[in-house]
C-alpha positions as CSV (number, residue, x, y, z in Angstrom):
1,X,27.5,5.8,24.3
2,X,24.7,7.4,22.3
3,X,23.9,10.8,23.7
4,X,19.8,11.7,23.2
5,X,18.8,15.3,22.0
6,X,15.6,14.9,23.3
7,X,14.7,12.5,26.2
8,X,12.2,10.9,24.3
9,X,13.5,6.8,24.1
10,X,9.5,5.0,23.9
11,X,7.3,7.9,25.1
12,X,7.1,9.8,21.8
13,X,3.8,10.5,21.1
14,X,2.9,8.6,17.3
15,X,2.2,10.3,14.7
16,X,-1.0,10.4,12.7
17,X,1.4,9.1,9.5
18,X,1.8,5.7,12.0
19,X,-1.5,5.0,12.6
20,X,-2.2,2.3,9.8
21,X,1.3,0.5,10.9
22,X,-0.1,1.4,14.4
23,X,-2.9,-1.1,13.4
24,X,-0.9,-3.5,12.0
25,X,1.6,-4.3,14.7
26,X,-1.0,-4.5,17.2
27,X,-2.6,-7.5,15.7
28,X,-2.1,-10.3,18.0
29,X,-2.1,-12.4,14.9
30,X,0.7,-10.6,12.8
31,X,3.7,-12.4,12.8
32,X,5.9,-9.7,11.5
33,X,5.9,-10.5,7.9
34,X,7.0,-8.0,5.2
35,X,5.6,-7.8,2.2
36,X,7.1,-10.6,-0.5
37,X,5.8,-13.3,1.7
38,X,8.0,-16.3,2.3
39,X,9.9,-15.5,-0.8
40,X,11.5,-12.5,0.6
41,X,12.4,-13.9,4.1
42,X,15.3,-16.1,3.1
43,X,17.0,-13.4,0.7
44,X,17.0,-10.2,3.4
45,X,18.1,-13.1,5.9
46,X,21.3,-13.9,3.8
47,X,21.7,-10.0,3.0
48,X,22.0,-9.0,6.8
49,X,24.1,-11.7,7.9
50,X,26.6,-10.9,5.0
51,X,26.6,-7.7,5.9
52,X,26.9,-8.5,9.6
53,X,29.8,-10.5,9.5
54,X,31.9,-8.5,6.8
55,X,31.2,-5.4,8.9
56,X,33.4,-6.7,11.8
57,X,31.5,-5.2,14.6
58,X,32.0,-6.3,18.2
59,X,29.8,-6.4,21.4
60,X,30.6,-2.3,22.2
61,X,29.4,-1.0,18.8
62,X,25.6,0.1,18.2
63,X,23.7,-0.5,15.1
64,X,21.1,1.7,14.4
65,X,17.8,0.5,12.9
66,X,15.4,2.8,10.9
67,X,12.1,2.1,10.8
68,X,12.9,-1.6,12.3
69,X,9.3,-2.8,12.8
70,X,9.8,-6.4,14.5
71,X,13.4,-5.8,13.9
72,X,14.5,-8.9,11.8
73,X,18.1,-7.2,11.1
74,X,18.6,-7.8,14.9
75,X,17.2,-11.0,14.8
76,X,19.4,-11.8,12.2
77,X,22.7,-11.4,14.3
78,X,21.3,-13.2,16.8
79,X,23.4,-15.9,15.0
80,X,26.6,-14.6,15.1
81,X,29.3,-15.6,17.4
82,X,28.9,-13.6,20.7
83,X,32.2,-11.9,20.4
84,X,31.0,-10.1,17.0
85,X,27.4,-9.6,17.9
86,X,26.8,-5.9,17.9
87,X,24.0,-3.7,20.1
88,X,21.1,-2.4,18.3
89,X,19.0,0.7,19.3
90,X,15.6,0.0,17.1
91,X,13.8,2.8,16.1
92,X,9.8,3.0,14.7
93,X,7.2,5.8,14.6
94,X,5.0,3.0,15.6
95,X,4.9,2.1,19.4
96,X,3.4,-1.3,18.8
97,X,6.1,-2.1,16.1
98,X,8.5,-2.4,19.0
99,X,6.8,-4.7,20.9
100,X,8.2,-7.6,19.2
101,X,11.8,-6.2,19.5
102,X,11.6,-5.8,22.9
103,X,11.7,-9.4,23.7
104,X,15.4,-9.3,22.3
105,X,16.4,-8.2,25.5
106,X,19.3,-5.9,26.6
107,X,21.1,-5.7,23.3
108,X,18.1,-4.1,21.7
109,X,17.0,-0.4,22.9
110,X,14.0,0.7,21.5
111,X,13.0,4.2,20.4
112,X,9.9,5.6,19.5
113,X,11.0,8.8,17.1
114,X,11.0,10.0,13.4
115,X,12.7,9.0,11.2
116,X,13.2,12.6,9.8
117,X,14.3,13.6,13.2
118,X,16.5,11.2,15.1
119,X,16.7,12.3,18.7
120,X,20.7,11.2,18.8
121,X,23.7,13.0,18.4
122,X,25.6,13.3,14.9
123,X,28.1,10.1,14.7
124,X,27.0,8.0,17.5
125,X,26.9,4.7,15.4
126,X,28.9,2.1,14.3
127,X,26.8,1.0,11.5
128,X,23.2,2.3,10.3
129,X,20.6,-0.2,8.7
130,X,17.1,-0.3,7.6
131,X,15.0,-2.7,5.7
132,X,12.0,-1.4,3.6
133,X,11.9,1.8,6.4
134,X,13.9,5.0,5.4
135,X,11.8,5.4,1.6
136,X,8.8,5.9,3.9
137,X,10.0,8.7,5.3
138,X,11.2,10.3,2.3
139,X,14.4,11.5,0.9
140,X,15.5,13.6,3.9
141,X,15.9,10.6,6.0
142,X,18.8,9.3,3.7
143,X,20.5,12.6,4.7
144,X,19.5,11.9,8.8
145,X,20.4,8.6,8.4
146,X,23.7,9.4,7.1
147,X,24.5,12.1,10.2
148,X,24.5,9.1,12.7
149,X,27.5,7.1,10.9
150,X,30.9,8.0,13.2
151,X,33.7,8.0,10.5
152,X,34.6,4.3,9.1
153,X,30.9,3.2,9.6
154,X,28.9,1.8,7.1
155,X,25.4,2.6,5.9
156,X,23.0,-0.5,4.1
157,X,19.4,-0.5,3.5
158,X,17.2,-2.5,1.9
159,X,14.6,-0.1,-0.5
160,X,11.4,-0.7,-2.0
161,X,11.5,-0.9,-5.8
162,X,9.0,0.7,-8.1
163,X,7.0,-1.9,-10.6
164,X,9.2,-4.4,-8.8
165,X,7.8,-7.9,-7.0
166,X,6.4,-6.1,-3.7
167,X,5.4,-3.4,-5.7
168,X,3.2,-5.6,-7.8
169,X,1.6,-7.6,-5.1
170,X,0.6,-4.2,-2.8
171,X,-1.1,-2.8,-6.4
172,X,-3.0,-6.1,-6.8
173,X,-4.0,-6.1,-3.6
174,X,-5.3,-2.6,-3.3
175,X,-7.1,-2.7,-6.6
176,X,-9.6,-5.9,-5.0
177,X,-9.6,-4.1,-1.6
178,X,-10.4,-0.7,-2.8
179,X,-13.3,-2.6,-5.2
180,X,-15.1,-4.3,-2.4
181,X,-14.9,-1.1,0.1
182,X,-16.2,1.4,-2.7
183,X,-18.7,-1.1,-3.8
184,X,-20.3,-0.8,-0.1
185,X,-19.7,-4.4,0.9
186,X,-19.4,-4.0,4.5
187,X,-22.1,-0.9,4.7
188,X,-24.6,-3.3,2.9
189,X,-24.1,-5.8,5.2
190,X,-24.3,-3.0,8.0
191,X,-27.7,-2.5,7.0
192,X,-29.8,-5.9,6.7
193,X,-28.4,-6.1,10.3
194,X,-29.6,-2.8,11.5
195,X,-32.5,-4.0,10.0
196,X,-32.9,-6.9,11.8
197,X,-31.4,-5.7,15.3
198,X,-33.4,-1.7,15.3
199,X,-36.9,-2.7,16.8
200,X,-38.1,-5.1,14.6
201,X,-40.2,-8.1,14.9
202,X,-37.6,-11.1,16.4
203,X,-36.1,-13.0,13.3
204,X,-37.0,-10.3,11.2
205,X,-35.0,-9.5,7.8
206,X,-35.4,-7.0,5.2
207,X,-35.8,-8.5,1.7
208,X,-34.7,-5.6,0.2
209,X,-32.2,-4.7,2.4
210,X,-30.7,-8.3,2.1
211,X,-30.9,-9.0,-1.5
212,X,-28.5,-6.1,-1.8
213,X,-26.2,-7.3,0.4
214,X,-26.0,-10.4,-1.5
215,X,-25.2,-8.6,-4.5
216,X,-22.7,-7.1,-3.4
217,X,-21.5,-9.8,-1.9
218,X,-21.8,-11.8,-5.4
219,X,-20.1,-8.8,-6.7
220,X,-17.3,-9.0,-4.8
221,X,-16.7,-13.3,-5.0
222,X,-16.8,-12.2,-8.6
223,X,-14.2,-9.9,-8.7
224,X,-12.3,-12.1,-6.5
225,X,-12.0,-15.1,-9.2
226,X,-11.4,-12.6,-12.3
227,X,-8.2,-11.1,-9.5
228,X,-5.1,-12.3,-10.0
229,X,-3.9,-13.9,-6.6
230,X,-2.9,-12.0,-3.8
231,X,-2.7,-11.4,-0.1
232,X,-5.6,-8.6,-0.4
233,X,-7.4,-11.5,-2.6
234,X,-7.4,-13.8,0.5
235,X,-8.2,-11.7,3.2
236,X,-10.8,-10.3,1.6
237,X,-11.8,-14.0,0.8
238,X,-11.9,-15.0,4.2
239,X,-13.7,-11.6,5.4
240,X,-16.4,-12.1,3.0
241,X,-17.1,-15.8,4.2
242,X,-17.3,-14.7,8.0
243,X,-20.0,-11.7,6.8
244,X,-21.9,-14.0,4.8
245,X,-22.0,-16.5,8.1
246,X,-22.5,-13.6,10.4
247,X,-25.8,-12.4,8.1
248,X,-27.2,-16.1,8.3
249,X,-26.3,-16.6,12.0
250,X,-27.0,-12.7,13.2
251,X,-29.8,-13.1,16.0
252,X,-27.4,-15.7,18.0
253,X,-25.2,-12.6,18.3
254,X,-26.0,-9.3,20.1
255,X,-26.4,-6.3,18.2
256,X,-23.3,-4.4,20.0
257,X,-21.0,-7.5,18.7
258,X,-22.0,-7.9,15.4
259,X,-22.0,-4.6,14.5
260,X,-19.1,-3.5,17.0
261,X,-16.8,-6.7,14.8
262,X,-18.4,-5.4,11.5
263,X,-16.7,-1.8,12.3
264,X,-13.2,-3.5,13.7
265,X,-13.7,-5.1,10.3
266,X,-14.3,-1.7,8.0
267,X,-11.0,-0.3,10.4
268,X,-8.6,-2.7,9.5
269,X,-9.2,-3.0,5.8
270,X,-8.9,0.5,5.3
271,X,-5.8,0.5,7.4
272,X,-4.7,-2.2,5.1
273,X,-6.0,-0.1,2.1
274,X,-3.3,3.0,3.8
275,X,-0.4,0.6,4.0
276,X,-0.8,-1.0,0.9
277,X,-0.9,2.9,-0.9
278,X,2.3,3.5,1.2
279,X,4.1,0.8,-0.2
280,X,3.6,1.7,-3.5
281,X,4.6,5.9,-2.9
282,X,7.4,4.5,-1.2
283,X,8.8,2.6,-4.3
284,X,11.8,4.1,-5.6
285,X,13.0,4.2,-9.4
286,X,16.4,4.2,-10.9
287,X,16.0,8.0,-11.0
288,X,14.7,8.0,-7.3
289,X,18.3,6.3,-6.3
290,X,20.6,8.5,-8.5
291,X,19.0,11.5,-6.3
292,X,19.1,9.7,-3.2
293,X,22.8,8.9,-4.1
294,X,23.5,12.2,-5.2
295,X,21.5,13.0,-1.5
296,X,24.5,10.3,0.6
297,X,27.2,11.7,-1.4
298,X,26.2,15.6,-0.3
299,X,26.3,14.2,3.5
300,X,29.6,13.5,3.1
301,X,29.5,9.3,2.2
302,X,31.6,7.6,-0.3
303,X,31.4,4.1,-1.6
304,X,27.6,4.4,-2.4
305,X,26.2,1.9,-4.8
306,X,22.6,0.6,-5.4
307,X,21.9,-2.6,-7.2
308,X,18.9,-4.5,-7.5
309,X,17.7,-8.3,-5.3
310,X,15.4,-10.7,-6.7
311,X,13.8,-12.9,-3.8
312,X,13.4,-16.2,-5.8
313,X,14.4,-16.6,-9.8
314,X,12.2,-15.8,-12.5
315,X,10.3,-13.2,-10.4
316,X,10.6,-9.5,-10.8
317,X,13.4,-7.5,-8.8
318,X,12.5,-7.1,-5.4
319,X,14.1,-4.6,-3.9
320,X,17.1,-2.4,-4.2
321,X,20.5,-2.8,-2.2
322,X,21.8,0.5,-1.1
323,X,25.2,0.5,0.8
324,X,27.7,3.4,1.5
325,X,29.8,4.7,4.0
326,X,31.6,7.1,5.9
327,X,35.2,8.0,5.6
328,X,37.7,7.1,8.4
């Protein structure tokens, strides 16, 4: 039985370094999808259930899950034959990340903490996972993560890559992202409508301040076509079609609500802007694994290898594999 520290299990208050995964998981629309796309999802799929079913775990052993989000490793055993289908306690410095993990019922426990500062005793766990979780938290999270292995247990997680697929994808999409919001895209469009909605004349529109939002918003379509595809790429695409309808249609809408839905708008790309930057400063080179090796193997692990996945042929690795464990 896992033993807290600190009676903290979902009430821990998040931390401002959540806020932008915060946003993210409390998207009614977000389905949970990592980064990689469609790709990615059948590769970590086969790479937990391997691991899963060669770990020979049984319904009285806990997995722990770092940084779980929607918790697809749990998911994942969901498959398995009841008599090998572990526990899990999920943890996330993101309350609304959990949400999803919840609905998993009583095999999952969920637990709002740090992953720098787990809140359960040394050697609780039969196994310790995480996919694209503990690099966010840096390299002293390897070391914590390591602490919660009981002797025989194994350690695998799933690491973001530097200059590899998801790597790639997050930079394009920041670079078209980051153009639009410095341009003044959304602040342009801010203003015809002020203009429009601040005590003027009814149907009233600022030639001056409108021409400049359709430059900027010419600007942007432009920039669009000359990016290489991305996710950025299309929802910026589709953002910039609903502001160019909501500047033609904007006196069948009330002030409050067009301007209130232009500012959820400005929130949630720059919260996409903060988690696309964090996947890239998570990404971890061949030199960021010896040290994080080096890191397991000072904790007292053996058996530690890294090796590189590639989601689909041809494209660039996508990840790193990192397994160890703990002596009997």
């Amino acid at each position: 039985m896992v033993q807290s520290r600190r009676l903290q299990l979902g009430s821990q208050p998040i931390s401002s370094r959540a806020d932008h995964w915060q946003e993210l998981w409390s998207d009614p629309q977000n389905d949970g999808e990592i980064m990689g796309g469609l790709a990615a999802r059948p590769s970590l799929d086969a790479i937990w259930k391997s691991f899963l079913e060669t770990a020979a775990l049984r319904p009285d052993d806990l997995v722990l899950d770092i940084a779980s989000g929607a918790a697809p490793i749990a998911r994942s055993a969901e498959s398995l034959p009841a008599a090998s289908r572990p526990n899990f306690t999920c943890v996330d410095y993101a309350p609304a990340a959990l949400t999803a993990a919840r609905t998993l019922g009583a095999r999952v426990i969920c637990c709002v903490a740090d992953a720098n500062r787990l809140p359960f005793r040394p050697g609780s766990f039969s196994a310790v996972v995480s996919q694209f979780g503990l690099e966010y938290a840096g390299a002293a999270a390897f070391s914590e993560a390591a602490s919660a292995l009981r002797p025989g247990a194994p350690l695998l997680a799933v690491v973001h890559v530097a200059g590899g697929a998801i790597a790639l994808e997050s930079g394009a999409s920041e670079q078209v992202v980051a153009a639009a919001l410095e341009a003044g895209l959304i602040r342009a469009l801010r203003d015809t409508l002020a203009a429009s909605y601040d005590g003027a004349p009814a149907g009233y529109v600022n030639k001056k301040r409108e021409a400049a939002f359709q430059r900027t918003l010419a600007a942007a379509r432009s920039r669009l076509v000359a990016s290489p595809p991305s996710p950025g790429a299309a929802i910026l695409a589709n953002y910039a079609a609903d502001m160019e309808r909501l500047a033609a249609r904007r006196f069948a809408f009330a002030p409050e609500d067009a301007l209130g839905w232009l500012q959820q708008i400005e929130q949630r790309l720059r919260a996409y802007l903060a988690r696309l930057r964090a996947m890239q400063q998570a990404a971890r080179s061949p030199q960021d694994m010896d040290e994080i090796s080096t890191r397991l193997a000072g904790a007292g692990l053996v058996d530690i290898s890294f090796e590189p996945v590639q989601f689909r042929a041809g494209d660039a690795q996508g990840a790193w594999r990192l397994s160890a464990r703990r002596p009997a």
